[in-house]
C-alpha positions, -999 to +999 in steps of 0.1 A: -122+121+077-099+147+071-108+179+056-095+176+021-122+143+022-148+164+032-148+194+008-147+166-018-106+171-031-094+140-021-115+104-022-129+091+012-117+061+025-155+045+009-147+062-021-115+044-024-123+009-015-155+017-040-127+022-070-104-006-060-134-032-058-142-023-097-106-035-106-104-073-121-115-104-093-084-117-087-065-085-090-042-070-062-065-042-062-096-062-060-083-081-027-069-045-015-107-033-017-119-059+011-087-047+041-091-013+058-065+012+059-042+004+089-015+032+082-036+063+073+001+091+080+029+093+058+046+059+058+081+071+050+109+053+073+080+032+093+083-003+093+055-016+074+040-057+071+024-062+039-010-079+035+004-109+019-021-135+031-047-156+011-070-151-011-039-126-024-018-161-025-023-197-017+001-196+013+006-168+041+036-152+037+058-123+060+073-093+043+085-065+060+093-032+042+107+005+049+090+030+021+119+049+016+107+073-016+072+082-029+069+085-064+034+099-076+015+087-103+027+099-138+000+106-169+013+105-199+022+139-213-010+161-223-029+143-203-042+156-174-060+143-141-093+137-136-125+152-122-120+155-081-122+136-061-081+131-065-073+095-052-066+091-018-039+069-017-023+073-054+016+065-062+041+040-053+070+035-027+100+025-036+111+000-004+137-017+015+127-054+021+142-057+059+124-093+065+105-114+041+100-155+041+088-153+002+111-165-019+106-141-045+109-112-023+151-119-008+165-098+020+198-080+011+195-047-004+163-054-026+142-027-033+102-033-043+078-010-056+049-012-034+013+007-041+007+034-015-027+014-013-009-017+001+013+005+020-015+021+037-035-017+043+001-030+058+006-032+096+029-008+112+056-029+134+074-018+163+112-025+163+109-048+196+079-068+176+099-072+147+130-086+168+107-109+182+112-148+166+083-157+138 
């Protein structure tokens, strides 16, 4: 637990998976709530496997990204954030899909928006893993 978690700044990893389980059955969220956190550091430049895999979908599917920019989350003007504890893993990346086998999801200079909560429930991949056949 690191020590922003323990003076009570920043939501513990309990406290998280707590908020993500209230989201909608079903949701992204929701089925985010039942992984652990695989990448806990910064994921910037790592090669990262997303959890696409049911009950997320009917069919098991590969994706490989590279979060490239973090973008934190914006409240609408005036508004400001909550009571502490801040989120733990708040924002999106903006990504380079470098593998995927989902059809809606095509290598070539896409970029995705990915959650820093899936980012941080992906699977980091070595280069030789990743070179490996599927």
């Amino acid at each position: 637990m690191s020590f922003l978690s323990r003076i009570g700044f920043v939501e513990t990893n309990e406290q998280e998976r707590e908020r993500l389980a209230r989201a909608p059955e079903g949701s992204i969220n929701h089925y985010l709530s039942t992984l652990p956190v695989n990448v806990p550091e910064w994921p910037q430049d790592l090669l990262i496997q997303l959890p696409w895999a049911p009950p997320r979908t009917n069919q098991t599917y590969r994706i490989l990204v590279v979060p490239i920019a973090f973008r934190k989350n914006l409240l609408p003007e005036g508004v400001e954030e909550g009571p502490l504890p801040h989120k733990l893993h708040h924002g999106s990346w903006t990504c380079a899909v470098v593998y995927s086998d989902h059809p809606n999801y095509p290598v070539g200079g896409h970029r995705i928006v990915v959650s820093a909560a899936e980012i941080a429930r992906g699977t980091q991949v070595a280069i030789e893993t990743a070179s490996t056949p599927f």
